[in-house]
Structure formats: structure tokens, C-alpha cells
PDBQT receptor file of N, H, CA, C and O in Angstrom, charges set to zero:
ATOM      1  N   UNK A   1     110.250 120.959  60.855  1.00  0.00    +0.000 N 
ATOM      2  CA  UNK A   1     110.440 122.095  61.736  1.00  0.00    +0.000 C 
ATOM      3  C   UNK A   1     111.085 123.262  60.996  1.00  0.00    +0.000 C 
ATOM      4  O   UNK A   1     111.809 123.071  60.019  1.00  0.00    +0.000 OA
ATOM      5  N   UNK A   2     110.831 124.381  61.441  1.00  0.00    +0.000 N 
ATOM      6  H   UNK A   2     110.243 124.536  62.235  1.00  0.00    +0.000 HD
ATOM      7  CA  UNK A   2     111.302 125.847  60.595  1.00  0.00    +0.000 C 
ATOM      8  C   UNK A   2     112.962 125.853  61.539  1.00  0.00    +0.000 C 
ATOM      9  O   UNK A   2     113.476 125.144  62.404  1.00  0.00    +0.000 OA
ATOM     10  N   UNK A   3     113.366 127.145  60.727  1.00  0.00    +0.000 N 
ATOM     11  H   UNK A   3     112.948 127.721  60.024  1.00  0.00    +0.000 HD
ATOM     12  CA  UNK A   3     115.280 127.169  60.953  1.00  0.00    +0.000 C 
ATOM     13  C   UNK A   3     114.672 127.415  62.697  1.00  0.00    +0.000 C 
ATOM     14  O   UNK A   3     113.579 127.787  63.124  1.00  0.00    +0.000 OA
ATOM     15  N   UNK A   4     115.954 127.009  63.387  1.00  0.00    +0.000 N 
ATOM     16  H   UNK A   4     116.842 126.707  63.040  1.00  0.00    +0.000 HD
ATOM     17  CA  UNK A   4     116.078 127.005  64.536  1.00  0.00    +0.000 C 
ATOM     18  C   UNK A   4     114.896 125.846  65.711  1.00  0.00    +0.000 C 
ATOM     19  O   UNK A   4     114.872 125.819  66.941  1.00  0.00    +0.000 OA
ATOM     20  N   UNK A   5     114.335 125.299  65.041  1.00  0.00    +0.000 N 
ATOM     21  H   UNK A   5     114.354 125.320  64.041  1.00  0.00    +0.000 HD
ATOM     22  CA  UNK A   5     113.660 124.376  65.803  1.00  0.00    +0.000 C 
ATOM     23  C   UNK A   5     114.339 123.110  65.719  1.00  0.00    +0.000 C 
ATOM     24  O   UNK A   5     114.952 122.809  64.695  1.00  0.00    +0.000 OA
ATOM     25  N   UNK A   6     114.268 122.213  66.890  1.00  0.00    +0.000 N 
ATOM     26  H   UNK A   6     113.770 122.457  67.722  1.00  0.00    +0.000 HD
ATOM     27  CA  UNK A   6     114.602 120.844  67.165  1.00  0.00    +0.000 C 
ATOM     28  C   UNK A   6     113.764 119.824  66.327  1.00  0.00    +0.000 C 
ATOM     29  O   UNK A   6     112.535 119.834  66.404  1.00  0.00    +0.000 OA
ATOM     30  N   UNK A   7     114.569 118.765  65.364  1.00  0.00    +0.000 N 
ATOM     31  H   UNK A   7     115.567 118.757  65.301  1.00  0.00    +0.000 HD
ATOM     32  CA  UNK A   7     114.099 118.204  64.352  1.00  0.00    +0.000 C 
ATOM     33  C   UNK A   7     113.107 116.894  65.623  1.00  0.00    +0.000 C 
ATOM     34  O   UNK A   7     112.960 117.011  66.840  1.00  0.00    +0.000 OA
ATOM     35  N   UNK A   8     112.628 115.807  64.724  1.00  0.00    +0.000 N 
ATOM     36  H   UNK A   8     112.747 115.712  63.736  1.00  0.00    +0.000 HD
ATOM     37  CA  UNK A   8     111.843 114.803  65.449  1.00  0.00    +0.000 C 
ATOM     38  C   UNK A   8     112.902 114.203  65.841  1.00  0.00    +0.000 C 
ATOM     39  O   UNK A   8     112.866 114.040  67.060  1.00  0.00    +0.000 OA
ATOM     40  N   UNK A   9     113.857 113.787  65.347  1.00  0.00    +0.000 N 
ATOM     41  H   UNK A   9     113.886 113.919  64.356  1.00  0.00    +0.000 HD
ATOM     42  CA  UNK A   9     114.931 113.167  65.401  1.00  0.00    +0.000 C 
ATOM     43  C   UNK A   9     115.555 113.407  66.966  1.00  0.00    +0.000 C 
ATOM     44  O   UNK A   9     115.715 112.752  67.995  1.00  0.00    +0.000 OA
ATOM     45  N   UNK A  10     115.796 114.753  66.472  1.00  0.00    +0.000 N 
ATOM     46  H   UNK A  10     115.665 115.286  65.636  1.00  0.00    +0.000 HD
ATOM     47  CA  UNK A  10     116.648 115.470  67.851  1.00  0.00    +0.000 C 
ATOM     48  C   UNK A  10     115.805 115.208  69.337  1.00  0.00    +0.000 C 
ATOM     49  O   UNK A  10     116.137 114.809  70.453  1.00  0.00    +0.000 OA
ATOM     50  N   UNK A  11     114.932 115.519  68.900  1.00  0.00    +0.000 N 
ATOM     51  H   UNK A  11     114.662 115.843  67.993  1.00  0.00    +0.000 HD
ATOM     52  CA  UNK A  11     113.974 115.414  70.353  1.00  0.00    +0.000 C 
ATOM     53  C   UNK A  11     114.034 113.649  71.195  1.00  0.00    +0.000 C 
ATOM     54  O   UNK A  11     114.155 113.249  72.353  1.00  0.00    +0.000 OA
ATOM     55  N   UNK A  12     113.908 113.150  70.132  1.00  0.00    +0.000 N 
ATOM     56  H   UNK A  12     113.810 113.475  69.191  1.00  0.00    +0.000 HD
ATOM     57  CA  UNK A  12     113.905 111.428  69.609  1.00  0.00    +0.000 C 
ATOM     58  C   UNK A  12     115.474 111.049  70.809  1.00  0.00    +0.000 C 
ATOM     59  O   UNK A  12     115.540 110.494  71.906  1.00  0.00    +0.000 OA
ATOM     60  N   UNK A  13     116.250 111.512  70.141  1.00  0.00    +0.000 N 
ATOM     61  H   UNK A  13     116.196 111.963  69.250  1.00  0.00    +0.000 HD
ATOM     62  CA  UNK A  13     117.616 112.045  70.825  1.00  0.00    +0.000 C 
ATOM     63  C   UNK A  13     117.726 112.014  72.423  1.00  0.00    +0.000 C 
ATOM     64  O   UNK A  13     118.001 111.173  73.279  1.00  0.00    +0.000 OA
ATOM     65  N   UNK A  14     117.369 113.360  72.380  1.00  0.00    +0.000 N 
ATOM     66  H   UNK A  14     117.145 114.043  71.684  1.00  0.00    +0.000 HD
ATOM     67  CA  UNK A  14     117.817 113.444  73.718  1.00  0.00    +0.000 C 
ATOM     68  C   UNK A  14     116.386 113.252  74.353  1.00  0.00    +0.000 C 
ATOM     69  O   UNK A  14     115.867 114.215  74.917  1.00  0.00    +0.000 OA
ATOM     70  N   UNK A  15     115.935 112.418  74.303  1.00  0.00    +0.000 N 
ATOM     71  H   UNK A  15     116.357 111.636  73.845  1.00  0.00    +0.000 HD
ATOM     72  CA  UNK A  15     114.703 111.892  75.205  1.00  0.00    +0.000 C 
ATOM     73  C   UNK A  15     115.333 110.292  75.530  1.00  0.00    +0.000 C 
ATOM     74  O   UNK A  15     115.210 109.699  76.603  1.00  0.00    +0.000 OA
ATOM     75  N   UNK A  16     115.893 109.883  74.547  1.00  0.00    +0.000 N 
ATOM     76  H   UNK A  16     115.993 110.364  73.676  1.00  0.00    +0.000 HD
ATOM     77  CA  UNK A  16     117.008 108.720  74.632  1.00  0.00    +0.000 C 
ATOM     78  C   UNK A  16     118.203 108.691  75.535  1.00  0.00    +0.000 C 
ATOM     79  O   UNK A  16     118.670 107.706  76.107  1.00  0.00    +0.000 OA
ATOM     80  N   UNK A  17     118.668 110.075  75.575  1.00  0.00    +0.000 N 
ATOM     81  H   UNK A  17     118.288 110.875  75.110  1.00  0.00    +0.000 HD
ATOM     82  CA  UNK A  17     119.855 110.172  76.181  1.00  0.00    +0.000 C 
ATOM     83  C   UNK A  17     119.320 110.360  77.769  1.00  0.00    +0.000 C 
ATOM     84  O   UNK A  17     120.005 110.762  78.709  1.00  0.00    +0.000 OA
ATOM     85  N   UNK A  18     118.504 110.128  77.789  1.00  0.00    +0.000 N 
ATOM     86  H   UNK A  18     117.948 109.801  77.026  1.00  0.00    +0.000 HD
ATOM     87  CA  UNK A  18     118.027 111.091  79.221  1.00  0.00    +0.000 C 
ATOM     88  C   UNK A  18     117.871 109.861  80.029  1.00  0.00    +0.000 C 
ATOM     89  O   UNK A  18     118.090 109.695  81.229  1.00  0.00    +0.000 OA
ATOM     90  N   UNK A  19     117.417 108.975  79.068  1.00  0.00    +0.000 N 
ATOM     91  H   UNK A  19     117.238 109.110  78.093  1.00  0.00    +0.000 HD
ATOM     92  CA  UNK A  19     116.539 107.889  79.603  1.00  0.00    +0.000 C 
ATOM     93  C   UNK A  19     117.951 106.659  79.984  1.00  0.00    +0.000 C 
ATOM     94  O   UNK A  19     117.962 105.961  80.998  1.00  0.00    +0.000 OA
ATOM     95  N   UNK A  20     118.967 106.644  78.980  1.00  0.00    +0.000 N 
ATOM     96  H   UNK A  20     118.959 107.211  78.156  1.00  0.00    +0.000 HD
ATOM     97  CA  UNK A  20     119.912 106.268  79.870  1.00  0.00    +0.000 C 
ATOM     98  C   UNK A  20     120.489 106.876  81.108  1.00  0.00    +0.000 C 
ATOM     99  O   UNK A  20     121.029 106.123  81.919  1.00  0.00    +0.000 OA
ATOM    100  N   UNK A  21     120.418 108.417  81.385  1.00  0.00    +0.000 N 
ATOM    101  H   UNK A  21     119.979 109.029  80.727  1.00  0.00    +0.000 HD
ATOM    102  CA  UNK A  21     121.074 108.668  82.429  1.00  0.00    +0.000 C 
ATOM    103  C   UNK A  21     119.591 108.041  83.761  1.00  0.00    +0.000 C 
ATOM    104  O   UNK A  21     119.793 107.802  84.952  1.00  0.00    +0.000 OA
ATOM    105  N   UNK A  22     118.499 107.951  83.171  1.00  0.00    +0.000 N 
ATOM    106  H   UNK A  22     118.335 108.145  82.204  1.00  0.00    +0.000 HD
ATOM    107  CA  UNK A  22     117.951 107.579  84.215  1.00  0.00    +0.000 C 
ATOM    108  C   UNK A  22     118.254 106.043  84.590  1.00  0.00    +0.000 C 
ATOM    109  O   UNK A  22     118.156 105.683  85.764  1.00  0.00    +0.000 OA
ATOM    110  N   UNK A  23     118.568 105.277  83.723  1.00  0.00    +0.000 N 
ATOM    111  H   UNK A  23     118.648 105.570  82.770  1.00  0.00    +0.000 HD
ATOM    112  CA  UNK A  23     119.227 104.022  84.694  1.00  0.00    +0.000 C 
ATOM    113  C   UNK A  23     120.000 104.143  85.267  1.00  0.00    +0.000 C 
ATOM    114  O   UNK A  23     119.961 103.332  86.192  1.00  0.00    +0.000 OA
ATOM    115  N   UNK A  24     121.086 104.956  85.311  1.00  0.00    +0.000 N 
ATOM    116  H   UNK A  24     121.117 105.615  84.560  1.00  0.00    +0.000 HD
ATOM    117  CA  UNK A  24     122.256 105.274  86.062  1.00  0.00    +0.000 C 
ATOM    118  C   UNK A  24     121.445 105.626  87.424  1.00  0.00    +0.000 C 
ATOM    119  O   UNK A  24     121.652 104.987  88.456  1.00  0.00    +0.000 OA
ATOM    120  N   UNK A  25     120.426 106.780  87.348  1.00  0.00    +0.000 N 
ATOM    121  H   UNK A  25     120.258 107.299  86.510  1.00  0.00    +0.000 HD
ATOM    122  CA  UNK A  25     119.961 107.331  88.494  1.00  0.00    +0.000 C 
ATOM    123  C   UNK A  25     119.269 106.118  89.282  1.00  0.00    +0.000 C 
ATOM    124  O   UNK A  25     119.483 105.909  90.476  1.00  0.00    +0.000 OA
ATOM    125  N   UNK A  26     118.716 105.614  88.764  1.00  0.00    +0.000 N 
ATOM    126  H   UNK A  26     118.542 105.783  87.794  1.00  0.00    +0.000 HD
ATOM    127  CA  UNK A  26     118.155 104.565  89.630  1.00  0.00    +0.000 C 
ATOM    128  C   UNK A  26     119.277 103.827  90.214  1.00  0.00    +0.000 C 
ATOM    129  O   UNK A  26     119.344 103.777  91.442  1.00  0.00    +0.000 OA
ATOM    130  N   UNK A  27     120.278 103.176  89.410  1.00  0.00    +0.000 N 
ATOM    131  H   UNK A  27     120.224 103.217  88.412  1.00  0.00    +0.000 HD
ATOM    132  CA  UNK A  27     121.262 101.984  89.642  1.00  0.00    +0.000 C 
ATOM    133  C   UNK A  27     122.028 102.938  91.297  1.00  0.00    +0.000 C 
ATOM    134  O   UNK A  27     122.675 102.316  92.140  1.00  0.00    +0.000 OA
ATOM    135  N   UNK A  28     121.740 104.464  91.404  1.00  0.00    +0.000 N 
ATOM    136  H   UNK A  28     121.215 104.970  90.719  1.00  0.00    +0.000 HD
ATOM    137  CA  UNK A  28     123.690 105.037  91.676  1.00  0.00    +0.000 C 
ATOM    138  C   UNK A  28     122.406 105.878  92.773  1.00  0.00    +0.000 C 
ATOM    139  O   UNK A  28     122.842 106.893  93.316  1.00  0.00    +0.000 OA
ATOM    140  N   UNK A  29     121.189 105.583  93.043  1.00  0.00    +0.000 N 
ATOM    141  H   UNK A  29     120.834 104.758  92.602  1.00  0.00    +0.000 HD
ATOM    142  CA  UNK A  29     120.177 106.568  93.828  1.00  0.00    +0.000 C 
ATOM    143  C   UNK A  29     120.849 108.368  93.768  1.00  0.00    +0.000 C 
ATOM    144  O   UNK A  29     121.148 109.027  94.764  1.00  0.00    +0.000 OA
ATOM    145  N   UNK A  30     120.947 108.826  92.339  1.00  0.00    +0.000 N 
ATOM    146  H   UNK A  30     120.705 108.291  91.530  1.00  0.00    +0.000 HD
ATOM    147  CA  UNK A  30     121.510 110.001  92.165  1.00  0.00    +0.000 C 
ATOM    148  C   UNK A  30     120.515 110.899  92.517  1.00  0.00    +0.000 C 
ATOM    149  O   UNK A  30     120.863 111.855  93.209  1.00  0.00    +0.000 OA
ATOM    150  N   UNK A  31     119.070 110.777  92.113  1.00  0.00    +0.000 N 
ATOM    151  H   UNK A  31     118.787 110.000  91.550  1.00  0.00    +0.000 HD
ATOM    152  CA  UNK A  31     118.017 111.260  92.014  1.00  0.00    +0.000 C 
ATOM    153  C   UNK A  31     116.741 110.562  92.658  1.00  0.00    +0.000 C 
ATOM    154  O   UNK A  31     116.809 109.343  92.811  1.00  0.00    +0.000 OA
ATOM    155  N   UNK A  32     115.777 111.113  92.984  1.00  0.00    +0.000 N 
ATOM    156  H   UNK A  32     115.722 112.104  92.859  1.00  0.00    +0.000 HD
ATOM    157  CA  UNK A  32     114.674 110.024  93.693  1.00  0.00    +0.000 C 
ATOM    158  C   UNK A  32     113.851 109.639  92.424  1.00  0.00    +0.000 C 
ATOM    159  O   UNK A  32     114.074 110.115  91.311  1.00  0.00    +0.000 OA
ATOM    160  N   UNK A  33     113.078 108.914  92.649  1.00  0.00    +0.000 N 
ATOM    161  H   UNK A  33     112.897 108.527  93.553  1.00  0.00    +0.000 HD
ATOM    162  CA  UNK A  33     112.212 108.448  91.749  1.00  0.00    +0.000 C 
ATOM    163  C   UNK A  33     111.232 109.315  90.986  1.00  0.00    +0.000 C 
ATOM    164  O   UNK A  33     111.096 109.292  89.762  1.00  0.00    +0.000 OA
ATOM    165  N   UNK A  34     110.522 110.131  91.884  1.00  0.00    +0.000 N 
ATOM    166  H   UNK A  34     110.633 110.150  92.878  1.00  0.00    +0.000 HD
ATOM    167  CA  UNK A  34     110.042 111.268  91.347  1.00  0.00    +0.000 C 
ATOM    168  C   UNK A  34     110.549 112.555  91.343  1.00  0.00    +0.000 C 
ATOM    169  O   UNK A  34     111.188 113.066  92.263  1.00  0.00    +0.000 OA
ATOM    170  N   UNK A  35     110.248 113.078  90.271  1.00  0.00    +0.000 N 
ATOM    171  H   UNK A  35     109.730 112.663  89.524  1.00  0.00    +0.000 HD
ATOM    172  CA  UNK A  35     110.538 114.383  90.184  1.00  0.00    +0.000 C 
ATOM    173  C   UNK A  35     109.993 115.402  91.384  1.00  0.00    +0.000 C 
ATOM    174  O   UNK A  35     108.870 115.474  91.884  1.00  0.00    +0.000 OA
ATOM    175  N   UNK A  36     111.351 116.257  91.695  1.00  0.00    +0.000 N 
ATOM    176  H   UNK A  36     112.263 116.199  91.289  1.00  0.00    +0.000 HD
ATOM    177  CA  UNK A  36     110.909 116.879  92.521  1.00  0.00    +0.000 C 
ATOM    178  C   UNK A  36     111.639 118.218  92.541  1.00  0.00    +0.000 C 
ATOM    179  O   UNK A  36     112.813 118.333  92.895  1.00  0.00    +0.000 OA
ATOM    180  N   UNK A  37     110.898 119.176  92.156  1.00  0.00    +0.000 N 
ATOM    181  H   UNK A  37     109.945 119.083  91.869  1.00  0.00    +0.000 HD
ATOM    182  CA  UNK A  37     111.689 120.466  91.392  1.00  0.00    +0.000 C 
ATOM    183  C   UNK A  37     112.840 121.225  92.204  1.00  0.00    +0.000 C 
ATOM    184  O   UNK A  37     113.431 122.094  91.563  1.00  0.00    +0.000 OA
ATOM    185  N   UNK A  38     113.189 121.039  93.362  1.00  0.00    +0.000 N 
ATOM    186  H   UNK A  38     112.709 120.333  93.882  1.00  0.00    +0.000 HD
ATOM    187  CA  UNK A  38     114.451 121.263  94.111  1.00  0.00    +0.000 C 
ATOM    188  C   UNK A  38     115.326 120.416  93.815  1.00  0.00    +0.000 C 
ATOM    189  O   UNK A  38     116.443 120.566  94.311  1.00  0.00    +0.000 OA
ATOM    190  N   UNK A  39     115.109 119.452  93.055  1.00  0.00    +0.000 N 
ATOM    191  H   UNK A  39     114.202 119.330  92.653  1.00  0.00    +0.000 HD
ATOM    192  CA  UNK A  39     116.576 118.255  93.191  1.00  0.00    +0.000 C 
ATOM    193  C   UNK A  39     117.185 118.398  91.571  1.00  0.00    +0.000 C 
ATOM    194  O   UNK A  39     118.260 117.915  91.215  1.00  0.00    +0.000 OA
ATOM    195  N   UNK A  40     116.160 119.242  90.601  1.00  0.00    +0.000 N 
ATOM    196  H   UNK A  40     115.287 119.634  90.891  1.00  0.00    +0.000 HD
ATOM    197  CA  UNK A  40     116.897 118.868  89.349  1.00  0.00    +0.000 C 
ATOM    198  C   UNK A  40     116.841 120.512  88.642  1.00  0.00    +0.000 C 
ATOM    199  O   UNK A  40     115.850 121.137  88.264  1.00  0.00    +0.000 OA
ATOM    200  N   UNK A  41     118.526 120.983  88.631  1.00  0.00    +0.000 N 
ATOM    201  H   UNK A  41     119.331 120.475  88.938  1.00  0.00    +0.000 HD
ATOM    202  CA  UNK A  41     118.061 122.312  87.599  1.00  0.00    +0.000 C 
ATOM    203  C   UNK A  41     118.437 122.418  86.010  1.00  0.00    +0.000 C 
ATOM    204  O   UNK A  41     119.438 121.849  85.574  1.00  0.00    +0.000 OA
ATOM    205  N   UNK A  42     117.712 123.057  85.313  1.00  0.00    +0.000 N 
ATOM    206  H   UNK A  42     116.899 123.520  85.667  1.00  0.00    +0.000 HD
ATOM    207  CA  UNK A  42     117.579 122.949  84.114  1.00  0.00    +0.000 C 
ATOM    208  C   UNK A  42     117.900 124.405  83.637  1.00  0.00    +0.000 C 
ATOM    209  O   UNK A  42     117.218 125.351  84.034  1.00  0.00    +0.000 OA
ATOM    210  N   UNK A  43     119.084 124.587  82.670  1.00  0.00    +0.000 N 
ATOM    211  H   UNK A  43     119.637 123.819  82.348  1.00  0.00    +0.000 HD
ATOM    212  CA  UNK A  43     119.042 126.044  82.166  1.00  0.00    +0.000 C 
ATOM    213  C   UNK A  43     119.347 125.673  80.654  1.00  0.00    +0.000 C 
ATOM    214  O   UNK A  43     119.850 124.603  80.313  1.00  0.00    +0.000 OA
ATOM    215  N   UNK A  44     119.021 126.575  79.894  1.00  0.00    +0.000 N 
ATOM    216  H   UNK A  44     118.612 127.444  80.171  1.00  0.00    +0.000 HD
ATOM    217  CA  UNK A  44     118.577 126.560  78.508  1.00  0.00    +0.000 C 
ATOM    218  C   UNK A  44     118.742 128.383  78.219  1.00  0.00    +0.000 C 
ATOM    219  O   UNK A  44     118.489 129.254  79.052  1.00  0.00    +0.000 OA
ATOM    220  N   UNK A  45     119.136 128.553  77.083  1.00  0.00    +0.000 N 
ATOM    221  H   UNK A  45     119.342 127.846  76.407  1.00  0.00    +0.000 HD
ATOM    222  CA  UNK A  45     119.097 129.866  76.425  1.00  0.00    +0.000 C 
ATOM    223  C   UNK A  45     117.687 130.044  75.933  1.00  0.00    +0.000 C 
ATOM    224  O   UNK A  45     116.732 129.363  76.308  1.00  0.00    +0.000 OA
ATOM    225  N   UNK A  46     117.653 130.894  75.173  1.00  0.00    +0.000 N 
ATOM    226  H   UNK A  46     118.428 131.446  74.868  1.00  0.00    +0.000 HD
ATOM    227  CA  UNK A  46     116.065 131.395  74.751  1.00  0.00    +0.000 C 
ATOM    228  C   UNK A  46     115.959 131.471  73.481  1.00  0.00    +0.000 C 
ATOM    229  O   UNK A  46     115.437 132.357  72.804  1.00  0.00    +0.000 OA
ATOM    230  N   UNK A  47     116.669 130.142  73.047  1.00  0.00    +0.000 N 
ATOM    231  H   UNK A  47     117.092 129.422  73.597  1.00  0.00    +0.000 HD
ATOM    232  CA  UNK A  47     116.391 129.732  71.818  1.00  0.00    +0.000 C 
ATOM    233  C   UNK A  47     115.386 128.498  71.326  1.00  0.00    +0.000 C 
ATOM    234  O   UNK A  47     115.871 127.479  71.818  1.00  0.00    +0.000 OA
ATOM    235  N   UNK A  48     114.262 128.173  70.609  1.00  0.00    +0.000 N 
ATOM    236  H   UNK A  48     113.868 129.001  70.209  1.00  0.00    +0.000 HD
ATOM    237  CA  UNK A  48     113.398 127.310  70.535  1.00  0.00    +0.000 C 
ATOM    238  C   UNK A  48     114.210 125.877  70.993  1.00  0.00    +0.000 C 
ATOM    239  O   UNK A  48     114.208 125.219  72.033  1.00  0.00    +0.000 OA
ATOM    240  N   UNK A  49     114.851 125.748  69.782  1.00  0.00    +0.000 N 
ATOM    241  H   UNK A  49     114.853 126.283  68.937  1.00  0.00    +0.000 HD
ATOM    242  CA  UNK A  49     115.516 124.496  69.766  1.00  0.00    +0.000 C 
ATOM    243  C   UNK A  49     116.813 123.564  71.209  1.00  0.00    +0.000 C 
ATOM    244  O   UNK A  49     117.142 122.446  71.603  1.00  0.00    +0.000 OA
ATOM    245  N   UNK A  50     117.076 125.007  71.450  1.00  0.00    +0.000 N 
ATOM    246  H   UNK A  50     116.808 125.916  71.130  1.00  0.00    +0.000 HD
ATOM    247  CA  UNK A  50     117.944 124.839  73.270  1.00  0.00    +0.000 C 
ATOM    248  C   UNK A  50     116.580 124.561  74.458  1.00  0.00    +0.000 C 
ATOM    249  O   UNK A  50     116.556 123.732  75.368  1.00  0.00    +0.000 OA
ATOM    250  N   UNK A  51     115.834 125.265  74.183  1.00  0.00    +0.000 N 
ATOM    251  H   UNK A  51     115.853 125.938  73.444  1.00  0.00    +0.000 HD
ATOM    252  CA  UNK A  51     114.190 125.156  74.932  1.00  0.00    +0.000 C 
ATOM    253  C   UNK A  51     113.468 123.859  74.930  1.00  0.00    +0.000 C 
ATOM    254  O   UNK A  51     113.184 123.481  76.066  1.00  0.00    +0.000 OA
ATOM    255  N   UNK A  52     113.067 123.019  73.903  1.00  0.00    +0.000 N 
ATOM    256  H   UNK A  52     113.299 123.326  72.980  1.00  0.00    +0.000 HD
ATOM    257  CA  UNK A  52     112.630 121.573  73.155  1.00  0.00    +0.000 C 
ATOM    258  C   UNK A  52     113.551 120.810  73.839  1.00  0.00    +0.000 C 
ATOM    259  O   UNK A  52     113.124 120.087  74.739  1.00  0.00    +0.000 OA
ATOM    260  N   UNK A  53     115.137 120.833  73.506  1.00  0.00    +0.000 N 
ATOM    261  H   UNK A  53     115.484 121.420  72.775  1.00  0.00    +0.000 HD
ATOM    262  CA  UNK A  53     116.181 120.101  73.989  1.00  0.00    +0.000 C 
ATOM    263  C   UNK A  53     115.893 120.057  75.416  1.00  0.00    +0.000 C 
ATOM    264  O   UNK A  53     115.449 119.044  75.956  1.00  0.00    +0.000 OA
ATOM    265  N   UNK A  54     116.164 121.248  76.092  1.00  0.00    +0.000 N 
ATOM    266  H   UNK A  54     116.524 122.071  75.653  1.00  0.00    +0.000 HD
ATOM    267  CA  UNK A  54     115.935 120.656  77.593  1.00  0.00    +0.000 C 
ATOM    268  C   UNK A  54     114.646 120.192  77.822  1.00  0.00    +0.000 C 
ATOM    269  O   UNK A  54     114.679 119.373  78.740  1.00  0.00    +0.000 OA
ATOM    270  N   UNK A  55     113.477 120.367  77.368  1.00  0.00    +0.000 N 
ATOM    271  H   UNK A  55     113.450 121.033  76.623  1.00  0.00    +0.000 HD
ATOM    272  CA  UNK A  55     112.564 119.588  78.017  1.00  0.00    +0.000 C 
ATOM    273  C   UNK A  55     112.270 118.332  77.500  1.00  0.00    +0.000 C 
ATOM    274  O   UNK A  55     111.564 117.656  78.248  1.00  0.00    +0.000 OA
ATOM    275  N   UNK A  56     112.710 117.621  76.071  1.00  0.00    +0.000 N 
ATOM    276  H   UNK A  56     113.283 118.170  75.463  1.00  0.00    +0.000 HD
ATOM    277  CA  UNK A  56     113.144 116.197  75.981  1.00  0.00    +0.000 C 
ATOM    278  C   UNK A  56     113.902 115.649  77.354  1.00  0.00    +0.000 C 
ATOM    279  O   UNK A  56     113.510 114.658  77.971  1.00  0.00    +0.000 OA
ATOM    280  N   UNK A  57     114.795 116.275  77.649  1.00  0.00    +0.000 N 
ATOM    281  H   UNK A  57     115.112 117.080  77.149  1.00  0.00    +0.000 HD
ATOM    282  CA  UNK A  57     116.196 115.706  78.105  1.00  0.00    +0.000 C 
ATOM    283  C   UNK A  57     114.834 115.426  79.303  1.00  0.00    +0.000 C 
ATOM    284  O   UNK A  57     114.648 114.226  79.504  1.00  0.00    +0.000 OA
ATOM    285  N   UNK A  58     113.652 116.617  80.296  1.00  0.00    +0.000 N 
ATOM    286  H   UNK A  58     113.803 117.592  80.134  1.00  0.00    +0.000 HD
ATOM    287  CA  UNK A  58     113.430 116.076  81.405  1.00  0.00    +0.000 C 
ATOM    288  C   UNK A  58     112.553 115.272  81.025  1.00  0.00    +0.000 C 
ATOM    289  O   UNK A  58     112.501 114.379  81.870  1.00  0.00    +0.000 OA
ATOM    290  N   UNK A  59     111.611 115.037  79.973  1.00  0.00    +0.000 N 
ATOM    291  H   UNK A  59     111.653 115.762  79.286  1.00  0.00    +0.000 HD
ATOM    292  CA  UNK A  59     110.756 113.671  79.394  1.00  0.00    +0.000 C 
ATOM    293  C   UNK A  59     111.780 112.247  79.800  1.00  0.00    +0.000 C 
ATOM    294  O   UNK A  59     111.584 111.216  80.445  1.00  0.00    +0.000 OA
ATOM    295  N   UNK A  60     112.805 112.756  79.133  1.00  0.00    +0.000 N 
ATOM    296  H   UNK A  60     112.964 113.593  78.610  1.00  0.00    +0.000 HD
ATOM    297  CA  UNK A  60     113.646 111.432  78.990  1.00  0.00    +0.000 C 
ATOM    298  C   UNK A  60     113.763 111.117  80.841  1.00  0.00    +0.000 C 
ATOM    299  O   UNK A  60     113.433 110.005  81.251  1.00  0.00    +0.000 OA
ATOM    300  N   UNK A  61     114.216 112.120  81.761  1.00  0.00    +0.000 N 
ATOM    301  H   UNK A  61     114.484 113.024  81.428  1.00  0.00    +0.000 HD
ATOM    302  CA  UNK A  61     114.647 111.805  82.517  1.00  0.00    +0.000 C 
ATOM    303  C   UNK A  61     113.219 111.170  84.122  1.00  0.00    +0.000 C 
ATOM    304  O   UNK A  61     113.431 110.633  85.209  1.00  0.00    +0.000 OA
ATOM    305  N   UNK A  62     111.929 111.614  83.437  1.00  0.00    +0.000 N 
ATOM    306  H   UNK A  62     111.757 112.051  82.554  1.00  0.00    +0.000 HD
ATOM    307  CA  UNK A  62     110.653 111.432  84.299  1.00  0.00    +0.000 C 
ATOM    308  C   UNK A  62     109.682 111.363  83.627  1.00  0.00    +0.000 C 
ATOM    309  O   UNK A  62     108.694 112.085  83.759  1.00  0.00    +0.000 OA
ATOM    310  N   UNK A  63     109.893 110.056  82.412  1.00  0.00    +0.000 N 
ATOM    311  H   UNK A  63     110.696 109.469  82.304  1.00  0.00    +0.000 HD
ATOM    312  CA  UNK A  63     108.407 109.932  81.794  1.00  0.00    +0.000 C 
ATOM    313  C   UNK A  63     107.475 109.815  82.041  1.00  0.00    +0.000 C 
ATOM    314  O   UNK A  63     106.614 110.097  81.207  1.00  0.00    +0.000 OA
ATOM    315  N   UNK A  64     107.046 109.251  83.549  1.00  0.00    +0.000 N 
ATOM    316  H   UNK A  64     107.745 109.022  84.227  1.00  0.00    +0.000 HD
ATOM    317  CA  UNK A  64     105.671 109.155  83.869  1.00  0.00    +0.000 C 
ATOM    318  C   UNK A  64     105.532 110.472  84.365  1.00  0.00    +0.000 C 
ATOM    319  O   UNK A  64     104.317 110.660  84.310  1.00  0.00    +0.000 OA
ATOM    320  N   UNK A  65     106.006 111.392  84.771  1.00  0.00    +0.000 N 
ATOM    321  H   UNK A  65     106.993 111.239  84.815  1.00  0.00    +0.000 HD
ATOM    322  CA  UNK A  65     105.450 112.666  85.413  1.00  0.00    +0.000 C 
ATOM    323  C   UNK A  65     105.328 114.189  84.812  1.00  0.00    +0.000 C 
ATOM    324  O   UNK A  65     104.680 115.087  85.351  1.00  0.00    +0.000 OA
ATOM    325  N   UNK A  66     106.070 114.309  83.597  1.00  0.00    +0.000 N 
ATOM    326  H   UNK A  66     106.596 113.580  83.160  1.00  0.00    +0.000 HD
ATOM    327  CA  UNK A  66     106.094 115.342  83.135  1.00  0.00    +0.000 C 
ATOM    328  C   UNK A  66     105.491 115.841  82.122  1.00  0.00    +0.000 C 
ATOM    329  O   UNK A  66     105.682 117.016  81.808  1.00  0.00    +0.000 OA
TER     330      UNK A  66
């Protein structure tokens, strides 16, 4: 990746991290099962690599849907 982009790693990352908070969500019914764009907000700067990051994080958090 060029300066300012999210490495494989990173993405690798927080697609991992996400995916533990989704057992929590299931275990703690924080969230419903599916994604549903009123229940989850996402803000990010307008930088590539802050941009990549949050949308790992919602991969991680709704792999079958996103």
C-alpha cells in the first residue's frame, strides 16, 4: 500500500477486532443480527487509511451482509 493507506495486516486487524465485538453482540443482544443502518453509526475522517479501517471494522462486525 502507498503512504497513508491501511496495510493487509491492518485491515486483517480490525476485521478481527470487529469480529470479537460481534460475539459479545450476539452473547449481550447489543445489536440484531442483521445489519440495519439505523442501529450502527460509523464516523471516520477523510483519510484513506481511517476510511479502509472503518469499513474492516463493519466487515468484521456483518460478514455475511456487507
Amino acid at each position: 500500500p502507498g503512504d497513508g493507506q491501511l496495510t493487509p495486516t491492518g485491515i486483517d486487524n480490525d476485521i478481527s477486532s470487529a469480529a470479537t465485538i460481534t460475539k459479545v453482540r450476539h452473547q449481550e443482544k447489543l445489536l440484531s443480527e442483521n445489519f440495519k443502518p439505523g442501529e450502527v453509526y460509523i464516523q471516520s475522517t477523510d483519510y484513506n487509511r481511517t476510511l479502509q479501517s472503518a469499513y474492516s471494522e463493519l466487515i468484521g462486525l456483518y460478514p455475511e451482509t456487507v
